[in-house]
C-alpha positions in Angstrom: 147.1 -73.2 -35.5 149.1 -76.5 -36.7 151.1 -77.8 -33.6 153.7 -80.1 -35.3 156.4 -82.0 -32.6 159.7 -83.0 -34.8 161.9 -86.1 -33.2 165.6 -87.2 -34.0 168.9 -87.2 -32.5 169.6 -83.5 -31.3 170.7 -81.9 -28.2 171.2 -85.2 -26.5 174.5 -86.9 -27.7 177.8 -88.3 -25.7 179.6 -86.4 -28.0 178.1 -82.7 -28.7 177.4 -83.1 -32.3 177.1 -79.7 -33.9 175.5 -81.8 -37.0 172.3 -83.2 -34.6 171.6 -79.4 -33.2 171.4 -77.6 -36.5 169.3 -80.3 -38.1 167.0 -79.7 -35.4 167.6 -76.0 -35.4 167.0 -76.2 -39.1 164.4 -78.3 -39.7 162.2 -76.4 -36.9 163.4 -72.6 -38.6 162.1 -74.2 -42.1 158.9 -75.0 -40.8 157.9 -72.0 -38.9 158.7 -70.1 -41.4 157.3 -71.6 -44.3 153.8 -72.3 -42.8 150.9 -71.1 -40.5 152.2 -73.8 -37.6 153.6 -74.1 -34.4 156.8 -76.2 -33.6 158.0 -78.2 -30.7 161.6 -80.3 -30.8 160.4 -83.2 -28.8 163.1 -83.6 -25.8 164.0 -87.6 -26.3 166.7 -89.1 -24.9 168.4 -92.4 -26.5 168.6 -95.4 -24.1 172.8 -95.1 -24.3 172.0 -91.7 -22.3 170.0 -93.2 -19.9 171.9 -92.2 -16.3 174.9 -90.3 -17.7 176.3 -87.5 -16.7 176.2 -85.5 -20.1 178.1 -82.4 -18.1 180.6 -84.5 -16.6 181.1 -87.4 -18.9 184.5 -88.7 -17.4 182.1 -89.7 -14.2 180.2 -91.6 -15.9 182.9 -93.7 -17.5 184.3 -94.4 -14.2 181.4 -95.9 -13.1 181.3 -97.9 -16.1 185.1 -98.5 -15.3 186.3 -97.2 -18.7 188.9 -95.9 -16.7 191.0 -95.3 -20.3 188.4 -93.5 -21.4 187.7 -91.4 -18.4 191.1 -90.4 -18.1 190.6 -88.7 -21.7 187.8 -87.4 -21.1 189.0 -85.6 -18.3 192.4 -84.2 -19.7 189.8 -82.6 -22.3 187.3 -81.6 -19.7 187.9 -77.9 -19.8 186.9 -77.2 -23.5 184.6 -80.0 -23.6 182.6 -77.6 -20.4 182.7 -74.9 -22.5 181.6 -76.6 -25.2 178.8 -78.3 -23.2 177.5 -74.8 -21.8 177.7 -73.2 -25.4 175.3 -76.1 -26.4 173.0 -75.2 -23.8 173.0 -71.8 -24.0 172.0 -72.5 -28.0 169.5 -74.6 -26.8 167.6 -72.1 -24.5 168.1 -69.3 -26.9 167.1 -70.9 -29.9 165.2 -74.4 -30.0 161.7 -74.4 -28.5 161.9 -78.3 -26.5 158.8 -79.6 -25.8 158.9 -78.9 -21.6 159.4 -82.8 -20.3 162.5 -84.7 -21.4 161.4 -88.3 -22.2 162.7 -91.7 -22.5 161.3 -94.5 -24.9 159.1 -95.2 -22.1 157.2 -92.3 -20.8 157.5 -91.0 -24.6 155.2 -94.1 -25.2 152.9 -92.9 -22.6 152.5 -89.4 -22.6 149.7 -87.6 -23.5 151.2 -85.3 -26.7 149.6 -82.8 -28.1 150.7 -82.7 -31.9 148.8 -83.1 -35.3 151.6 -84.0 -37.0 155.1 -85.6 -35.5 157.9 -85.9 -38.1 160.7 -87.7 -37.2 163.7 -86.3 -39.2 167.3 -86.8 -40.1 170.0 -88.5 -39.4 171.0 -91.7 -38.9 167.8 -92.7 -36.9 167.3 -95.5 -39.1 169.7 -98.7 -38.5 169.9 -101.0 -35.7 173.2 -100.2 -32.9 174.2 -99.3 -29.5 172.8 -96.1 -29.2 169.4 -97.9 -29.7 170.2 -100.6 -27.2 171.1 -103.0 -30.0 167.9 -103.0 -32.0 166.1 -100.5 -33.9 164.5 -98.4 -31.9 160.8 -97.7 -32.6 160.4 -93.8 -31.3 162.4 -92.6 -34.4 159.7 -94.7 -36.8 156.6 -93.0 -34.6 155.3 -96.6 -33.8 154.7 -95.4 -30.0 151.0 -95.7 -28.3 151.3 -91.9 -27.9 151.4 -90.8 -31.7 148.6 -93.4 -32.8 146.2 -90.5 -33.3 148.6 -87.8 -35.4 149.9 -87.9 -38.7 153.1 -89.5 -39.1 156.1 -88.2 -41.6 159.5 -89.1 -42.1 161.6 -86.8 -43.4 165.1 -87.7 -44.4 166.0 -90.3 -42.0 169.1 -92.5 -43.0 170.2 -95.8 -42.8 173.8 -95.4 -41.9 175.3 -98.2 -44.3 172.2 -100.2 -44.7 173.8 -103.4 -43.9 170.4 -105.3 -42.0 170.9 -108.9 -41.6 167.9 -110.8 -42.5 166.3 -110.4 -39.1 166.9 -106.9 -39.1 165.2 -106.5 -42.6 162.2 -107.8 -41.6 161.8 -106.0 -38.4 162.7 -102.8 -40.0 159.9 -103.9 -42.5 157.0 -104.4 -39.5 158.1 -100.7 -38.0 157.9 -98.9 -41.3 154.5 -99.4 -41.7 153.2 -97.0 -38.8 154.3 -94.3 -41.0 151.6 -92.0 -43.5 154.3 -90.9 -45.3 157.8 -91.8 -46.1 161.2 -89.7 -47.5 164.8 -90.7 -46.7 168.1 -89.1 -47.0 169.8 -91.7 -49.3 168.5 -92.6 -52.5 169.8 -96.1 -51.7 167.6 -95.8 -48.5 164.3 -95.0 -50.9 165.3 -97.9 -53.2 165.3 -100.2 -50.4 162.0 -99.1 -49.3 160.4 -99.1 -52.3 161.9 -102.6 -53.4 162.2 -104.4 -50.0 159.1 -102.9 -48.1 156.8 -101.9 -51.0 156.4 -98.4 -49.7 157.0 -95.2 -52.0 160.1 -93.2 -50.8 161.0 -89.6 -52.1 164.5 -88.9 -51.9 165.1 -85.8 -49.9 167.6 -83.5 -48.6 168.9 -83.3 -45.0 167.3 -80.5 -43.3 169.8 -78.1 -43.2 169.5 -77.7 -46.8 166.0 -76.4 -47.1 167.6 -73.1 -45.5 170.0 -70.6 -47.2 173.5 -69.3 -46.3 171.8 -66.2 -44.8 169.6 -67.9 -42.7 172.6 -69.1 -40.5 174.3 -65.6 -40.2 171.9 -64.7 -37.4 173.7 -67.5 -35.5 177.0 -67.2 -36.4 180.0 -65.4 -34.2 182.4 -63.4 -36.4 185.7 -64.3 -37.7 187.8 -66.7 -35.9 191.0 -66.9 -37.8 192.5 -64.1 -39.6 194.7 -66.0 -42.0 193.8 -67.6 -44.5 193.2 -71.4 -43.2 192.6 -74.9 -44.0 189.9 -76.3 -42.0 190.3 -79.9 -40.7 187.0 -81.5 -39.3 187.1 -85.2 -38.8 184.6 -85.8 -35.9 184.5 -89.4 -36.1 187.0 -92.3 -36.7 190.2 -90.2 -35.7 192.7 -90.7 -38.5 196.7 -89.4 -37.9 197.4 -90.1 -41.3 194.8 -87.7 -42.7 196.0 -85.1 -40.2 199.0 -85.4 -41.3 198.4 -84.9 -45.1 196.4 -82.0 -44.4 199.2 -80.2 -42.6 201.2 -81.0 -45.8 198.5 -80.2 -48.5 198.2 -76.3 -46.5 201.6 -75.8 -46.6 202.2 -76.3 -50.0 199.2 -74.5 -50.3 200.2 -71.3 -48.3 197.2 -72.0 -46.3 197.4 -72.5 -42.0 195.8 -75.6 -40.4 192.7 -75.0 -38.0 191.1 -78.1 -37.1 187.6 -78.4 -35.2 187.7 -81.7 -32.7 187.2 -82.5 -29.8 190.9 -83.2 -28.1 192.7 -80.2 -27.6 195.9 -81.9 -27.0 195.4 -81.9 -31.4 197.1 -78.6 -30.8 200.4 -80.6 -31.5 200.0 -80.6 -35.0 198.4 -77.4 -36.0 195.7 -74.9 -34.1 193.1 -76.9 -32.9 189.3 -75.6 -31.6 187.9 -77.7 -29.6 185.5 -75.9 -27.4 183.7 -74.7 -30.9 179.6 -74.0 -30.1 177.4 -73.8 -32.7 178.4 -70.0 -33.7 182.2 -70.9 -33.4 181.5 -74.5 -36.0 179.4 -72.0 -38.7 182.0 -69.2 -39.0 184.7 -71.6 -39.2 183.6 -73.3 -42.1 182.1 -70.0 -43.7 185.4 -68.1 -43.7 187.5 -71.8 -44.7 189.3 -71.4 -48.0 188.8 -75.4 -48.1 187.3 -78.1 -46.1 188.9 -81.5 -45.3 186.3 -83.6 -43.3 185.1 -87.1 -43.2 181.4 -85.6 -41.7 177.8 -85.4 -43.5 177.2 -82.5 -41.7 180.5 -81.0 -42.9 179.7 -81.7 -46.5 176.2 -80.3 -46.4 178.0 -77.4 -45.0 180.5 -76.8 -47.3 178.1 -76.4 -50.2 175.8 -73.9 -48.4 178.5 -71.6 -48.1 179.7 -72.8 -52.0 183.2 -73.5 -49.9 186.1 -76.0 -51.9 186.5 -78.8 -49.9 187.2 -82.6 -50.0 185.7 -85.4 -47.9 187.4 -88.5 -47.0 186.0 -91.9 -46.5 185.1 -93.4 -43.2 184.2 -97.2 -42.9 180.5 -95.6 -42.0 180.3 -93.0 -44.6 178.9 -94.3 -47.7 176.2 -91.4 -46.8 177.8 -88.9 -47.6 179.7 -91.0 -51.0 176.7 -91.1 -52.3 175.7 -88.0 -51.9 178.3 -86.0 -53.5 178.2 -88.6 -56.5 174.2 -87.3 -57.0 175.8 -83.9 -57.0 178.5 -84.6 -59.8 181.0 -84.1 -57.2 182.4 -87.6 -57.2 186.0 -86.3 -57.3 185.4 -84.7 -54.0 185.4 -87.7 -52.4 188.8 -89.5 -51.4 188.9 -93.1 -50.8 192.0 -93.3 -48.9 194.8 -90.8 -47.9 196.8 -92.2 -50.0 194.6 -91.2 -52.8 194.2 -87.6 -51.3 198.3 -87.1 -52.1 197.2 -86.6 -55.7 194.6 -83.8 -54.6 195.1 -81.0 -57.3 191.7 -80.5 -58.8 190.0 -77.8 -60.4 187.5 -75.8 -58.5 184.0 -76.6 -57.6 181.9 -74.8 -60.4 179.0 -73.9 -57.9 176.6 -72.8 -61.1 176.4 -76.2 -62.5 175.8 -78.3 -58.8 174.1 -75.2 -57.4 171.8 -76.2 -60.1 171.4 -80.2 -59.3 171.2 -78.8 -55.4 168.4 -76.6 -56.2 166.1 -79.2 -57.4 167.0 -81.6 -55.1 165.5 -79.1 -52.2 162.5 -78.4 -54.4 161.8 -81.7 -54.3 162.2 -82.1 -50.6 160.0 -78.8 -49.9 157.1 -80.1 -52.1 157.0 -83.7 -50.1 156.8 -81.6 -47.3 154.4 -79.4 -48.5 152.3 -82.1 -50.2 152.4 -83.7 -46.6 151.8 -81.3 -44.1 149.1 -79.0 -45.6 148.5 -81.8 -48.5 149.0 -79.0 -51.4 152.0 -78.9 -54.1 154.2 -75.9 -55.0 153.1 -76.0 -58.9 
């Protein structure tokens, strides 16, 4: 049987990111179901990870003497535990992990037993802290370890893709240890193509190869009763759009529920912030509309055909770009100041189901053509 190891950001993040698990979850699900094959998540931890205490962030920090930060980490300890143990629990129930957790390192020396590593999602591709500074090779397969497999990409991103000169080149030398190449963005498979002279398919993130049923096995049941906005800005905190979205409900009849990760939020409107996996699904599922400033949230939203808005974020030309390929460029709100003219017909779900549809064809057949080297047609 096909033993296939899949590598990104997943489990292992500062910051629980339900986005990085259900790519993982998804991409793994997609797999094993569509062919005869065996999947592992390999367990790799980014070198910003390297000796914190993921369970007790706030003593980490203090070692670091963030003492700021550790202060507010720890007045939003409880539901962050809660949220941390739902995580796990996720984890052991659901995502088969390869058995040792690695580091670039003993990743680079460890005898795997793959035929095929894919390394998927996210924004594996660009050059920052989490990587140490650089980009960091694992996520491109360029380790001694993998020399013998085949080696896919599928739907990594570039963030931005704002490489200086330097960078460009370097990304250039690490590309080439792929056998195959997709990425998210379409800007990301123009650069390839024009910069590194590599074909690039343009493919969808993983969570879209499955179907809104697929996640009901892993969804909890209704949170909210009433009918609710939901509010899920993840990254790059912004009062202003909190504010705007408690005024846009109320003129809308609808209450506030926001997904975060302070639950001092609670000010403002309810807040969830000790959301696992099932909790972050149902929430969005059951949403009359979505404000969010999240990939993830916008992939989301149109799996569940939901209304919903995203607002910009200096790193989210991502996502921009991605409801502009969908026709939905109206969805998409510059500033908050542009969101106080939101009153905009309804998402017609039968015209960009249609543009979604081929999009994940697309993405399937790369995969197919890659893994077991057939076509669908």
């Amino acid at each position: 049987m096909l033993k296939i190891g899949t590598l990104s950001i997943n489990i292992n993040t500062d910051d629980l990111n339900h986005g990085a698990v259900l790519h993982s979850w998804a991409f793994q699900r997609y797999l094993e179901k569509t062919y005869d094959c065996e999947v592992e998540i390999i367990d790799y931890t980014t070198p910003n990870l390297y000796g914190k205490d993921l369970k007790h962030p706030f003593l980490s920090l203090i070692r670091q003497k963030k003492y700021r930060s550790a202060l507010l980490s720890l007045a939003c300890f409880n539901s962050y535990r809660k949220r941390y143990d739902k995580f796990q629990k996720f984890k052991n129930e659901h995502m088969v992990m390869s058995s040792d957790r690695y580091s670039r390192d003993t990743l680079n020396q460890a005898d795997l037993n793959y035929d095929i590593v894919i390394c998927e999602s996210d924004v594996i591709w660009t050059p920052n802290k989490r990587f140490g500074g650089d980009f960091d090779k694992t996520f491109f397969l360029a380790l001694d370890s993998m020399k013998d497999m085949k080696r896919i990409a599928y739907a990594p991103s570039m963030g931005n893709l704002n490489f200086t000169k330097e960078e460009g080149e370097r990304f250039k030398d690490l590309i080439k240890n792929l056998d195959s190449v997709s990425c998210r963005e379409k800007y990301a498979s123009d650069y390839v193509r024009d910069v590194c002279g590599i074909c690039a398919e343009t493919v969808v993130d993983p969570v879209l190869l499955l179907e809104a049923n697929d996640y009901m096995g892993i969804e909890v049941e209704r949170l909210i009763k009433e009918p609710y906005l939901l509010l899920y800005a993840p990254l790059e905190y912004n009062l202003k759009l909190v504010q705007f979205a408690n005024r846009y409900a109320g003129s809308h009849g609808l209450k506030v529920v926001e997904l975060s990760r302070y639950s001092f939020d609670c000010v403002f409107h309810k807040t969830v912030s000790d959301a696992g996996i099932g909790e972050f699904l149902s929430l969005i599922r059951h949403a009359e509309i979505i404000f969010c400033n999240s990939f993830h949230g916008v992939c989301f939203s149109l799996i569940y055909k939901k209304q919903f808005f995203a607002f910009a974020r200096p790193s989210g030309r991502k996502y921009e770009e991605f409801c502009a390929r969908l026709g939905l460029e109206d969805r998409f709100v510059k500033t908050v100041d542009q969101g106080l003219e939101l009153e905009k017909p309804d998402i017609d779900y039968n015209e960009v189901s249609g543009r979604l549809d081929e999009m994940i064809r697309v993405s399937r057949e790369y995969l197919r053509k890659n893994i077991v080297g057939e076509t669908l047609s």
